[in-house]
DOMAR-718685 format. One record per residue (C-alpha): residue in three letters; x, y, z. Coordinates in steps of 0.2 Angstrom, whole numbers, padded with zeros to 4 digits, always signed. Example, Ala and Ser with C-alpha at 12.3 -4.5 7.8 and 13.67 -1.06 7.14 Angstrom:
! residues 2
Ala+0062-0022+0039;Ser+0068-0005+0036;
END
This chain:
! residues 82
Unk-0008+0067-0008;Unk-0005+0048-0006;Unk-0004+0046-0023;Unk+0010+0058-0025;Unk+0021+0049-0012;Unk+0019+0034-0020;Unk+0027+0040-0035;Unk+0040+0049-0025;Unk+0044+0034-0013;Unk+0049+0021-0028;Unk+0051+0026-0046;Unk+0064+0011-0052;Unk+0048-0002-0054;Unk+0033+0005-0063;Unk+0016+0002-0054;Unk+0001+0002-0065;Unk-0011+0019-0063;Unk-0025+0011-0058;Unk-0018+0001-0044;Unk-0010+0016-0040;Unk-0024+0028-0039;Unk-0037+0017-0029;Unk-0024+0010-0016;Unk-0020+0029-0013;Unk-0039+0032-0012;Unk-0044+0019-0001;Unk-0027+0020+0012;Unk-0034+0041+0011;Unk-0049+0037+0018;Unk-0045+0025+0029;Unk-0031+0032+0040;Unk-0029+0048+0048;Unk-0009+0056+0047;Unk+0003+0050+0055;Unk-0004+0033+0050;Unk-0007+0037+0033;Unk+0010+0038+0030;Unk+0014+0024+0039;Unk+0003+0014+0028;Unk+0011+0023+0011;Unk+0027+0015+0018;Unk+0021-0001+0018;Unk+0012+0000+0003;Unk+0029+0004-0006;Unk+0039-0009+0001;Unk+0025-0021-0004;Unk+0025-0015-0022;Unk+0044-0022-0021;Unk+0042-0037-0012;Unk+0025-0045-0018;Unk+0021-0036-0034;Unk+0038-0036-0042;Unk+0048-0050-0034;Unk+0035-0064-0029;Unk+0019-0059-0043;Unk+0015-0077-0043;Unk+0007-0078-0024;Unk-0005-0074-0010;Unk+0004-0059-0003;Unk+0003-0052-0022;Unk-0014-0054-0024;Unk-0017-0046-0006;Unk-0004-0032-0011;Unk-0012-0030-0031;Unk-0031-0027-0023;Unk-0027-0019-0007;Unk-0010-0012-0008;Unk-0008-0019+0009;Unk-0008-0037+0019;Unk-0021-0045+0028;Unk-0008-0044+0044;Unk-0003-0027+0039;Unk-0022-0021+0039;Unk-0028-0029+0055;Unk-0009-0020+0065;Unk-0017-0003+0055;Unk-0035-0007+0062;Unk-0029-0009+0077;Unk-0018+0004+0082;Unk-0031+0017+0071;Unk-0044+0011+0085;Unk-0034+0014+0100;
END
């Protein structure tokens, strides 16, 4: 399901399959709907921002192996556990 709203979300920059696939995985099994999606969101807008527009950098590498930020999975963490 993740996987199929990450193609939906942002089709004008091509993301590579196999980031694609595990960072759908892993947000999957991590969060519960409605954070899921929330996550997805992020993850797309990361894709733009990081993977497409700054490749060179920390956020990039953060983004390229866990689709998300270090900030942006400790605020997911955190809300997930209250």
């Amino acid at each position: 399901m993740a996987e199929r709203v990450l193609d939906e979300l942002d089709d004008s920059q091509p993301t590579p399959l196999r980031i694609k696939s595990e960072h759908a995985e892993r947000l999957a099994e991590t969060y519960d709907e409605p954070l899921l999606y929330l996550a997805v969101e992020l993850l797309a807008a990361n894709r733009r921002k990081w993977l497409h527009g700054k490749p060179e950098t920390n956020g990039a590498q953060q983004v390229e192996r866990h689709g998300l930020t270090r900030n942006q999975r400790a605020w997911l963490n955190d809300v997930a556990d209250q």
